[in-house]
Biopython code that builds the backbone (N, CA, C, O; Angstrom):
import numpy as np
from Bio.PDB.StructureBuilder import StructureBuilder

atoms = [
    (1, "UNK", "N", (0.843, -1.159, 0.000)),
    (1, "UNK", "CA", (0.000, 0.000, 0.000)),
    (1, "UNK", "C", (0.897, 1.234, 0.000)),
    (1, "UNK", "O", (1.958, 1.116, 0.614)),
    (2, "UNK", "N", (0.714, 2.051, -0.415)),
    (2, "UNK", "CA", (1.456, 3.108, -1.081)),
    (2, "UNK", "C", (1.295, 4.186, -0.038)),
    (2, "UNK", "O", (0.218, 3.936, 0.503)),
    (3, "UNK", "N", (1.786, 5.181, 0.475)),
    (3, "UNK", "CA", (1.320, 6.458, 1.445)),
    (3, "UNK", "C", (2.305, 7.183, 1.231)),
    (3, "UNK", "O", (3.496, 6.872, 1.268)),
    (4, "UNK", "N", (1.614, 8.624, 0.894)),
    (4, "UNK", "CA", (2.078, 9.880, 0.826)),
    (4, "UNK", "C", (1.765, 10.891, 2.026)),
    (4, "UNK", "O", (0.589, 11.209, 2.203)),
    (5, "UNK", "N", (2.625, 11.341, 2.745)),
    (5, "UNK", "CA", (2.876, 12.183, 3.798)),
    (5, "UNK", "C", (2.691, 13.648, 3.610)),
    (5, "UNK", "O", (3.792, 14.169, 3.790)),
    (6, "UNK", "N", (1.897, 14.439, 3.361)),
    (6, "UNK", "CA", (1.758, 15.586, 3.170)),
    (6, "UNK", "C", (1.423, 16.626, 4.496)),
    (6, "UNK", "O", (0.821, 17.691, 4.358)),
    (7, "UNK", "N", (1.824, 16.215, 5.526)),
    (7, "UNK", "CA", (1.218, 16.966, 6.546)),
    (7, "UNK", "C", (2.391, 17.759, 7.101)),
    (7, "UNK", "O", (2.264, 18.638, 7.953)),
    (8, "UNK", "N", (3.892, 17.268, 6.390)),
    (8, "UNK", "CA", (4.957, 18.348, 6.882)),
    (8, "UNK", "C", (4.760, 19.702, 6.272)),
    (8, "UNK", "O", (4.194, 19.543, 5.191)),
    (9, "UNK", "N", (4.982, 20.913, 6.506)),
    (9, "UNK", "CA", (5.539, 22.110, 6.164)),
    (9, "UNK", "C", (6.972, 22.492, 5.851)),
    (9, "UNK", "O", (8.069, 22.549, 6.408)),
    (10, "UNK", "N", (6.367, 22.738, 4.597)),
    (10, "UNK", "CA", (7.683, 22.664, 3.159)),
    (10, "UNK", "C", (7.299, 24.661, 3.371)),
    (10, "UNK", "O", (6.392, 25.417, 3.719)),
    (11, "UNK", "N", (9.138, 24.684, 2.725)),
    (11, "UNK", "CA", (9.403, 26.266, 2.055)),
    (11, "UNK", "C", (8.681, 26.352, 0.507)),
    (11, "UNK", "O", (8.760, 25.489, -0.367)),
    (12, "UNK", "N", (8.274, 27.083, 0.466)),
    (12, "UNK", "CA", (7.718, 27.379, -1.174)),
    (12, "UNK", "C", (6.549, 26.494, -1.435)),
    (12, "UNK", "O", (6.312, 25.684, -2.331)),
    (13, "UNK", "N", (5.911, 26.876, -0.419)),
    (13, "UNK", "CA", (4.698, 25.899, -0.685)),
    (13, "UNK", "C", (3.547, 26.367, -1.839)),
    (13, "UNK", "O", (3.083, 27.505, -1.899)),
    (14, "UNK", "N", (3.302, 25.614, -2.448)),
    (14, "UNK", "CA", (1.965, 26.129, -3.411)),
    (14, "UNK", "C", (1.015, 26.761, -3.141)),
    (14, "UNK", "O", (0.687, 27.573, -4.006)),
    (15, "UNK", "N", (0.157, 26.700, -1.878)),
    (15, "UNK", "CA", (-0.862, 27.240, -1.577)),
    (15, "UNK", "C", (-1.711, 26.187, -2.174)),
    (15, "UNK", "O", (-1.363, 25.008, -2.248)),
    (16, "UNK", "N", (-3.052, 26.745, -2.678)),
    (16, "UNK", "CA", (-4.258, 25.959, -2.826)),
    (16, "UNK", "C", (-3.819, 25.031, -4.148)),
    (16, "UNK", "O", (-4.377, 23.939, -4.249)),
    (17, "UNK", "N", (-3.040, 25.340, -4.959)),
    (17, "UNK", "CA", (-2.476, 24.250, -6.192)),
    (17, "UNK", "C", (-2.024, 22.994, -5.970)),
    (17, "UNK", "O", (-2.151, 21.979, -6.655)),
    (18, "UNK", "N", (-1.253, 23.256, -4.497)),
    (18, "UNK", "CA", (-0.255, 22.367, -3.945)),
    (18, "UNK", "C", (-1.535, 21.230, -3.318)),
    (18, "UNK", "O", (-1.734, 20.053, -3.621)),
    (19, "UNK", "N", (-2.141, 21.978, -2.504)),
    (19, "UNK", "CA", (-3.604, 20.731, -1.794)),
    (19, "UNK", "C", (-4.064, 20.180, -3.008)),
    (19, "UNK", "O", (-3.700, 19.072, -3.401)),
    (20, "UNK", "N", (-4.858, 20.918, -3.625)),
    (20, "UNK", "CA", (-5.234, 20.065, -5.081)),
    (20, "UNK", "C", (-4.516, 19.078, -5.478)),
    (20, "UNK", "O", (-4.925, 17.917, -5.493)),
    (21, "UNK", "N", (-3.482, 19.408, -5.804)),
    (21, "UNK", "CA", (-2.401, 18.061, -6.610)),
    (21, "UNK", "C", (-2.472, 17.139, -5.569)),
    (21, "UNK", "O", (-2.863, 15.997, -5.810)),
    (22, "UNK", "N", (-2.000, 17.630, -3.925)),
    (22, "UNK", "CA", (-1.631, 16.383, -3.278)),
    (22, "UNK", "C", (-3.537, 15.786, -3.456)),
    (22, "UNK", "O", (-3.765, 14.775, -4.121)),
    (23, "UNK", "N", (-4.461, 16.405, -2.919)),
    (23, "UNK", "CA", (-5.779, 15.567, -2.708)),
    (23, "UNK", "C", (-5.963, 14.889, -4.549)),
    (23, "UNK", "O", (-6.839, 14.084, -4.865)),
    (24, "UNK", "N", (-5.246, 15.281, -5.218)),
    (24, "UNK", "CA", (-5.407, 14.399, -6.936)),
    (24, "UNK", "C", (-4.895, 12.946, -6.454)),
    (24, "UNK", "O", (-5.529, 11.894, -6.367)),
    (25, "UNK", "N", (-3.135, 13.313, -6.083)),
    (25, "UNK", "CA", (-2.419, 12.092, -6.105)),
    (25, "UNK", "C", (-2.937, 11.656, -4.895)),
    (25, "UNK", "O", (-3.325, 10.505, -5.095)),
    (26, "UNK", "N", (-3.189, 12.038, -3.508)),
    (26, "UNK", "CA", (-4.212, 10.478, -2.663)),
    (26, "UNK", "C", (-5.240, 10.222, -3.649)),
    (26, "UNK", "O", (-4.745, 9.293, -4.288)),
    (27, "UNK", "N", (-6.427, 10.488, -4.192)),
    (27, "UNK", "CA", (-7.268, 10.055, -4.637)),
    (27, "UNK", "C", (-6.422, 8.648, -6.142)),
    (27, "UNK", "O", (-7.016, 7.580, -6.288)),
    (28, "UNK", "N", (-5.636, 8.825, -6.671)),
    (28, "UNK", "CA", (-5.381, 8.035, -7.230)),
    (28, "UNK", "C", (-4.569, 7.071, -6.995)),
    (28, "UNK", "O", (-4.498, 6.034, -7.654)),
    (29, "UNK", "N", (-3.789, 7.418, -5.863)),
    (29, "UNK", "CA", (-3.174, 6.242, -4.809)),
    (29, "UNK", "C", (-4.400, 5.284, -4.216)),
    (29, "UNK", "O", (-4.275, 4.068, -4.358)),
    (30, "UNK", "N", (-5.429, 5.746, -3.640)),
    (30, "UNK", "CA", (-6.429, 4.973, -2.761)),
    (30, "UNK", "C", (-6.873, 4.434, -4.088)),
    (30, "UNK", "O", (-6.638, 3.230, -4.186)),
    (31, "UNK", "N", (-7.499, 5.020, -5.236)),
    (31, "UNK", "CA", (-8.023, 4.022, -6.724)),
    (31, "UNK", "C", (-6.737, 2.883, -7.026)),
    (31, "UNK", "O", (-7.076, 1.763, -7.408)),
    (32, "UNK", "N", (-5.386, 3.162, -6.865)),
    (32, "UNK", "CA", (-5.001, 1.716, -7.773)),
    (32, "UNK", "C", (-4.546, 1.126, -6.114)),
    (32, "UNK", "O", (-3.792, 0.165, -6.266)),
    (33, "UNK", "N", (-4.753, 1.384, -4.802)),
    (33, "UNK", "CA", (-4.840, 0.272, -3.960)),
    (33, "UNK", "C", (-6.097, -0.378, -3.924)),
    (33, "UNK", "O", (-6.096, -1.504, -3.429)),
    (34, "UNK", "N", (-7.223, 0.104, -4.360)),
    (34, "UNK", "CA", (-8.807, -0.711, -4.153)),
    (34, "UNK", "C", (-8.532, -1.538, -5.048)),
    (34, "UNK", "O", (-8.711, -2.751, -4.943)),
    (35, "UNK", "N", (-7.983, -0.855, -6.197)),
    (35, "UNK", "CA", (-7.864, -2.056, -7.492)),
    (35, "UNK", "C", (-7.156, -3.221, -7.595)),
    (35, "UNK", "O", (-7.486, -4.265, -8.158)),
    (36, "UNK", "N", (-5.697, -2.833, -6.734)),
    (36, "UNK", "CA", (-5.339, -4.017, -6.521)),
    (36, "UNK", "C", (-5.763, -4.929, -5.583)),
    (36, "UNK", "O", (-5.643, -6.148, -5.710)),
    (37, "UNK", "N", (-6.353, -4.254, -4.461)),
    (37, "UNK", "CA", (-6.766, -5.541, -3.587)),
    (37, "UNK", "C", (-7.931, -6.291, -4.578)),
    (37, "UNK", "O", (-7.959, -7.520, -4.654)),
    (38, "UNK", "N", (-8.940, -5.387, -5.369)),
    (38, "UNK", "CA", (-9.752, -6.623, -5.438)),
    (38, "UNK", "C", (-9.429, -7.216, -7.033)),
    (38, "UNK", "O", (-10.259, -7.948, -7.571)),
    (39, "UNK", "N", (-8.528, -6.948, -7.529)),
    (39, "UNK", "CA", (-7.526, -8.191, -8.445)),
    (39, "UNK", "C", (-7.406, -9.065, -7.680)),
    (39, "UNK", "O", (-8.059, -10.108, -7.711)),
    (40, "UNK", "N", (-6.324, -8.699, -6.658)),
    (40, "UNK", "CA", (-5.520, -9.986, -5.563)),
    (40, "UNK", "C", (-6.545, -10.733, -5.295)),
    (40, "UNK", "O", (-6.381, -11.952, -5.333)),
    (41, "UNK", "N", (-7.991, -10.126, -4.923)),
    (41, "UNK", "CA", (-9.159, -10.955, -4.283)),
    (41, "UNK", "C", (-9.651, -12.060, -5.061)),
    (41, "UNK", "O", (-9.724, -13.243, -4.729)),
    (42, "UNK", "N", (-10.060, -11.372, -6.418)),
    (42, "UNK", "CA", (-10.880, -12.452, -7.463)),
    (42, "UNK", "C", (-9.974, -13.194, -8.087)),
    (42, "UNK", "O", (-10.289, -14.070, -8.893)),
    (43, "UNK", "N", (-8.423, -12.824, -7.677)),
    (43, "UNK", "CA", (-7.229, -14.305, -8.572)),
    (43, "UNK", "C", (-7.602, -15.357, -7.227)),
    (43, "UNK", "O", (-6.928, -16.369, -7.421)),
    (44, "UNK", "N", (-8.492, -15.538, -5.806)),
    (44, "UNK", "CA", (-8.323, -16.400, -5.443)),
    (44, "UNK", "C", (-9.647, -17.252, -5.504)),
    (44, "UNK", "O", (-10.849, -16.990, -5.559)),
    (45, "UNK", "N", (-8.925, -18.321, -5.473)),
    (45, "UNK", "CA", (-10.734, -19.558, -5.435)),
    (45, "UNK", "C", (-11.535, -19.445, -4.400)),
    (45, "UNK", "O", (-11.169, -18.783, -3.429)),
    (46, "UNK", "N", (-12.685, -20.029, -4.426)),
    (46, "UNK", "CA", (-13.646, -19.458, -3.612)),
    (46, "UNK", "C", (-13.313, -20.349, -2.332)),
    (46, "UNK", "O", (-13.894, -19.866, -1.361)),
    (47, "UNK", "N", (-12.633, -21.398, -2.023)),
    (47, "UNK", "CA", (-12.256, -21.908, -1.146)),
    (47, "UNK", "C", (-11.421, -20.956, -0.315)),
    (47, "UNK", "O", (-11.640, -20.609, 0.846)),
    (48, "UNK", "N", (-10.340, -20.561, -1.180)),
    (48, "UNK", "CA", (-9.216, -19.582, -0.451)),
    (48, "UNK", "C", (-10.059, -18.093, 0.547)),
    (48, "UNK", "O", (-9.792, -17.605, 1.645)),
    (49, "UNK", "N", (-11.266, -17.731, -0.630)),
    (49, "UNK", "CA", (-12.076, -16.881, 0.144)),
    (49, "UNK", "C", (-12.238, -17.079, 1.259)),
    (49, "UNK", "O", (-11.829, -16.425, 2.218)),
    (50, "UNK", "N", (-13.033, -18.275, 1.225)),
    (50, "UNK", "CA", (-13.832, -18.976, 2.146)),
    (50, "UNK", "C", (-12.929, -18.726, 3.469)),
    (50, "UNK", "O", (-13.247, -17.969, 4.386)),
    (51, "UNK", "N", (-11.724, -19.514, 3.401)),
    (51, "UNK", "CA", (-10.652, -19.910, 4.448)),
    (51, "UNK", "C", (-10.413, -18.351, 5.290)),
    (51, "UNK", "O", (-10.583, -18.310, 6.508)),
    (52, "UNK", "N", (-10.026, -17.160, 4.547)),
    (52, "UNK", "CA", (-10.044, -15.512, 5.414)),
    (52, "UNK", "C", (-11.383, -15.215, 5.659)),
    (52, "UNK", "O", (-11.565, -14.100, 6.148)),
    (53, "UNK", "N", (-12.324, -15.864, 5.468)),
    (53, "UNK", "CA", (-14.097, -15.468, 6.063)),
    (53, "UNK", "C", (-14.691, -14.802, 4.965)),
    (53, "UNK", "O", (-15.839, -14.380, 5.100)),
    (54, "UNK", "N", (-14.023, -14.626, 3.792)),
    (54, "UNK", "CA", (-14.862, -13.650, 2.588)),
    (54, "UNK", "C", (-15.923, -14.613, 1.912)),
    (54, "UNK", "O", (-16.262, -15.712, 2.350)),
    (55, "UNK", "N", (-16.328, -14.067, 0.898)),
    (55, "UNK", "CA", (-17.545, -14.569, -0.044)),
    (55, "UNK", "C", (-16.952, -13.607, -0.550)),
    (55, "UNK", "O", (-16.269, -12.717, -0.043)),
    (56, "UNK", "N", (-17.489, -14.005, -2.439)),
    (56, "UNK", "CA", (-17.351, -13.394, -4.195)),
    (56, "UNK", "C", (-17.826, -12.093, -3.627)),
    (56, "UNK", "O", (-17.022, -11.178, -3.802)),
    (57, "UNK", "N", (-19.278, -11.672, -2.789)),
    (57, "UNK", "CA", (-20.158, -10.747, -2.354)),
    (57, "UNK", "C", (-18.828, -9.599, -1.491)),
    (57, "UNK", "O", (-18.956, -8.374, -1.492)),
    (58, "UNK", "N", (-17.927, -10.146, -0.989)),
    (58, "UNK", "CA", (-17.680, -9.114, 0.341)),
    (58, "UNK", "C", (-16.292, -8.636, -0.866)),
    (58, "UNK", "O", (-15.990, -7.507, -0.478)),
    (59, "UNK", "N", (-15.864, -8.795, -1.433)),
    (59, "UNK", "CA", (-15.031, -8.278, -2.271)),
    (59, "UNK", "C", (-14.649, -6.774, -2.387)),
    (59, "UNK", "O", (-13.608, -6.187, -2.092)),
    (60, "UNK", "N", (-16.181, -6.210, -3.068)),
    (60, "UNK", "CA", (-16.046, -4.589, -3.309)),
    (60, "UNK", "C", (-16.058, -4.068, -1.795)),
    (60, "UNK", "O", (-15.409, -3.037, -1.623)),
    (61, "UNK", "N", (-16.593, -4.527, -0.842)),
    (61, "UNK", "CA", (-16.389, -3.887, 0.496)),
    (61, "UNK", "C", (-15.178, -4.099, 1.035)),
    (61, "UNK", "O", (-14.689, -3.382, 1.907)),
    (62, "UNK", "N", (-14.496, -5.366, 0.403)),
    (62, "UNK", "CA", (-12.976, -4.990, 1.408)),
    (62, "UNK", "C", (-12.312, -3.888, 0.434)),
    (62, "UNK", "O", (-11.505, -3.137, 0.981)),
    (63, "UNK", "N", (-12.498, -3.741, -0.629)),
    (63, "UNK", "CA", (-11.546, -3.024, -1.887)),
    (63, "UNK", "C", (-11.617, -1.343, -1.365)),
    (63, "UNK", "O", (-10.705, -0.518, -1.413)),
    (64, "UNK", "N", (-12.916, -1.175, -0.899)),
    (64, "UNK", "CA", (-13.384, 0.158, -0.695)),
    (64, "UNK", "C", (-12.966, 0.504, 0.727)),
    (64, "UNK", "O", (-13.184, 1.650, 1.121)),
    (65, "UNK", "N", (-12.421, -0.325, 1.484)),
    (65, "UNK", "CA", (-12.409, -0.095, 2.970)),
    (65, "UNK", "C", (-13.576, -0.236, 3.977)),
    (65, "UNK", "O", (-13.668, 0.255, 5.102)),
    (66, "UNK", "N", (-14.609, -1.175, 3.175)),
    (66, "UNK", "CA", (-15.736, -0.861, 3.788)),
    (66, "UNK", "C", (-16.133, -1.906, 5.018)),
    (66, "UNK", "O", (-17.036, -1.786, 5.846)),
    (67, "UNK", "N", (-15.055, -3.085, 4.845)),
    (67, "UNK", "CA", (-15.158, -4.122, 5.545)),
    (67, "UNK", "C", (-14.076, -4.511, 6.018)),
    (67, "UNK", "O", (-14.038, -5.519, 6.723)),
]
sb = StructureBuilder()
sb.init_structure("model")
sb.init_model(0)
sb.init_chain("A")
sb.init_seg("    ")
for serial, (resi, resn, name, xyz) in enumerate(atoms, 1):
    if name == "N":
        sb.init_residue(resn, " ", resi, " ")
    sb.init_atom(name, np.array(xyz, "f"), 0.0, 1.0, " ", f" {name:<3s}", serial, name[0])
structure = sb.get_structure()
């Protein structure tokens, strides 16, 4: 999982350009970690599900953080 630290105070800071970009790049960091978890999820058999407590169903909720 990928994390970007933006909460230090930098010289020459952007101002409102600088939040934008960083809230762009989290938003597309958190999209290709959902994506990969639920790749990683559906490459496994439904047994393997089974075995961590998931179902095909709980998939998009772990991808999203929702579960």
């Amino acid at each position: 999982m990928a994390v970007l630290d933006f909460t230090r105070a930098t010289t020459g800071s952007f101002g409102l350009v600088g939040r934008i970009g960083a809230t762009l790049v989290n938003a597309v960091v958190e999209w290709n970690d959902a994506r990969s978890t639920r790749n990683a999820l559906n490459d496994l058999s439904d047994r393997e599900l089974e075995d961590i407590g998931l179902c095909r169903g709980d998939i998009d909720l772990v991808a999203e953080g929702r579960r």
